[in-house]
TORVO-587360 format. One record per residue (C-alpha): residue in one letter; x, z, y. Coordinates in steps of 0.5 Angstrom, whole numbers, padded with zeros to 4 digits, always signed. Layout:
N
aXZY...
END
This chain:
115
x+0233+0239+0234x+0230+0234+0229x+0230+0227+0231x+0224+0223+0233x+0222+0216+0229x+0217+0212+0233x+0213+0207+0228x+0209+0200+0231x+0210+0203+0237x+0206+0199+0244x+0205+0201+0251x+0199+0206+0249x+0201+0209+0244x+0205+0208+0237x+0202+0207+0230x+0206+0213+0227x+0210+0219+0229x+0216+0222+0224x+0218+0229+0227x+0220+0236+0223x+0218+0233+0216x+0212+0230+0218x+0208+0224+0220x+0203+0223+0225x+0199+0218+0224x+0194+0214+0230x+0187+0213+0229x+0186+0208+0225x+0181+0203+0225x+0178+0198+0221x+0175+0190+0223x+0170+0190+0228x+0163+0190+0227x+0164+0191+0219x+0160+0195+0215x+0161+0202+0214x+0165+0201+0207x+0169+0195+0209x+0171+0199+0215x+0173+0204+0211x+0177+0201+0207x+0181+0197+0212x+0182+0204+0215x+0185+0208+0209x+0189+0201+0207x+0192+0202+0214x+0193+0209+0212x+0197+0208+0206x+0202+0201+0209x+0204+0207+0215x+0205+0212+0210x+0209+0208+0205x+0213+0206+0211x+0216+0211+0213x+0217+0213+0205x+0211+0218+0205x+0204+0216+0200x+0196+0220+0201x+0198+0225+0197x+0201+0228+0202x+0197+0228+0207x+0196+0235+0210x+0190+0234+0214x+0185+0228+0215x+0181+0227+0221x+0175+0223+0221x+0171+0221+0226x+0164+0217+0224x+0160+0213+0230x+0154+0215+0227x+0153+0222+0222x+0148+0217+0218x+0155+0213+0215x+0158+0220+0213x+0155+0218+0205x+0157+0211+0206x+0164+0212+0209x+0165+0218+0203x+0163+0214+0197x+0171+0210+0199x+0174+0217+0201x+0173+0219+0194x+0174+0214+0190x+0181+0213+0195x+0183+0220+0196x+0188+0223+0190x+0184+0228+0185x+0189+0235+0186x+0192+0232+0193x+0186+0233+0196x+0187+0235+0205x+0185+0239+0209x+0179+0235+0212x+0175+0234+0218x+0169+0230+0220x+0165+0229+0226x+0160+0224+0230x+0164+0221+0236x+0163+0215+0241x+0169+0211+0239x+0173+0206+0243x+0167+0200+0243x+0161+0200+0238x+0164+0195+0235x+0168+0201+0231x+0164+0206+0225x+0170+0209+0222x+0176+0212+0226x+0181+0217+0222x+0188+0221+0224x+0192+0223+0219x+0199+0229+0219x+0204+0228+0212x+0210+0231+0210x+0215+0226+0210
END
């Protein structure tokens, strides 16, 4: 049986999960009560250190969910996605409208990578 690696872990929950060649990753939020873009940003730069941290990078995300707080950002938050996510390497990808844990966050996404 595959041993579990538990990353930034609290009394909640962990930042990152390493499990059977696979990493899953909480959902990353930005700044509260930045914009759209600046959330975004912050979000994916989360993505990226977890990744890094347990020797992966976001070309091998398998799956990307996101969830916007408003359907009307989906433009905005896309124009980051894009210009971040590697052409060729490009996930499985989901995006829906939520209510997030305070309004303060537009921007949420849950990442799966192999390892």
């Amino acid at each position: 049986m595959s041993d579990i690696k538990r990353i930034e872990t609290g009394p909640r929950m962990s930042q990152a999960v390493v499990h059977g060649g696979l990493v899953y990753l909480a959902g990353q939020v930005g700044a509260p009560g930045a914009s759209v873009t600046d959330q975004t940003k912050d979000v994916l730069a989360n993505i990226d250190r977890l990744l890094a941290s347990v020797g992966s990078d976001k070309t091998k995300i398998l799956q990307a969910t996101i969830w916007l707080a408003s359907m009307d950002d989906f433009a905005e938050m896309n124009a980051v996605w894009d210009g971040w996510v590697p052409q060729g390497h490009t996930p499985a990808r989901a995006t829906g409208e939520a209510k997030l844990a305070t309004p303060d966050y537009k921007v949420e996404i849950i990442c799966i990578a192999a390892v």
